[in-house]
C-alpha positions in Angstrom: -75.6 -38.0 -38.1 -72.1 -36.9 -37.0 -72.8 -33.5 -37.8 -75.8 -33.4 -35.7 -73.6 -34.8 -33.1 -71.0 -32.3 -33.3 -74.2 -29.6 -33.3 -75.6 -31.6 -30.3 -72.3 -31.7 -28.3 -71.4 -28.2 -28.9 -75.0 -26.9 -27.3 -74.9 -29.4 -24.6 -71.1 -28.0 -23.8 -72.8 -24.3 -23.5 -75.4 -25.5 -21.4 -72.8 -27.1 -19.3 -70.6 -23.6 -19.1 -74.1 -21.7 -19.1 -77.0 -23.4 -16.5 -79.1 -20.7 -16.3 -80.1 -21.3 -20.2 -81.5 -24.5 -19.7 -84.9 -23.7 -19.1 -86.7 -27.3 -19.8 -86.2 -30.5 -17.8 -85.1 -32.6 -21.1 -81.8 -30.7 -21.6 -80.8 -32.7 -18.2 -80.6 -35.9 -20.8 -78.9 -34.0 -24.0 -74.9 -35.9 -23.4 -77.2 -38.9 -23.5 -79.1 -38.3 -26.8 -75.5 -36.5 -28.3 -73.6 -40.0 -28.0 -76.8 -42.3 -29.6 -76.6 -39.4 -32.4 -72.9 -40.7 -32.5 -73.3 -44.4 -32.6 -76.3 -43.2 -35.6 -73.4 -42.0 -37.4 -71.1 -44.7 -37.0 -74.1 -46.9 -38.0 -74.8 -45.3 -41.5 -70.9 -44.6 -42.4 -70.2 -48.6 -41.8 -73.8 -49.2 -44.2 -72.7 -47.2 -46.7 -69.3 -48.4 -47.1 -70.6 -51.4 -47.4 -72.2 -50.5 -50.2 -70.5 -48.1 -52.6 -72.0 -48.0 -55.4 -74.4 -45.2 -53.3 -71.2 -42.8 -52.5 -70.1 -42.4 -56.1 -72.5 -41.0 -58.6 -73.6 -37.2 -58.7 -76.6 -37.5 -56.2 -74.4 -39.1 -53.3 -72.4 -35.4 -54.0 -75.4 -33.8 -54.1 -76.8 -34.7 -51.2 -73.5 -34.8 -49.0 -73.0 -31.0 -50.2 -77.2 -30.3 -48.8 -76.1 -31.8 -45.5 -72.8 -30.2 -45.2 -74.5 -27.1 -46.0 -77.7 -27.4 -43.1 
C-alpha cells in the first residue's frame, strides 16, 4: 500500500505541474484516493505487527521482495 501511495502521489504531483495530461474527469479526485492508499498502508503495517509470526519466515521475504520489485 505505501508504495502505491508514493506511485499515486508522484503522478498526481505531474498532473498538478502538467494539466493538459489529464484527459479524464476522475484524475480531478487522485490527492483523494493517494491519501485513503496511505491510511491502507498504515492499516496493514499496524495488522501485521500485530502479528509477527507472518513477517519472519522466508515467504514474508519473498513476497516483500515481489512487491518491492512491481
Amino acid at each position: 500500500e505505501k508504495i502505491g501511495y508514493w506511485r499515486y502521489i508522484t503522478i498526481y504531483r505531474h498532473l498538478q505541474a502538467n494539466p493538459e495530461f489529464q484527459v479524464y474527469p476522475i484524475f480531478k479526485y487522485l490527492e483523494n484516493w493517494c491519501q485513503d492508499e496511505n491510511r491502507h498502508g498504515d492499516f496493514f503495517s499496524a495488522l501485521m505487527k500485530a502479528q509477527p509470526q507472518f513477517l519472519n519466515d522466508w515467504k514474508a521475504k519473498l513476497w516483500s521482495r515481489f512487491f518491492c520489485l512491481s
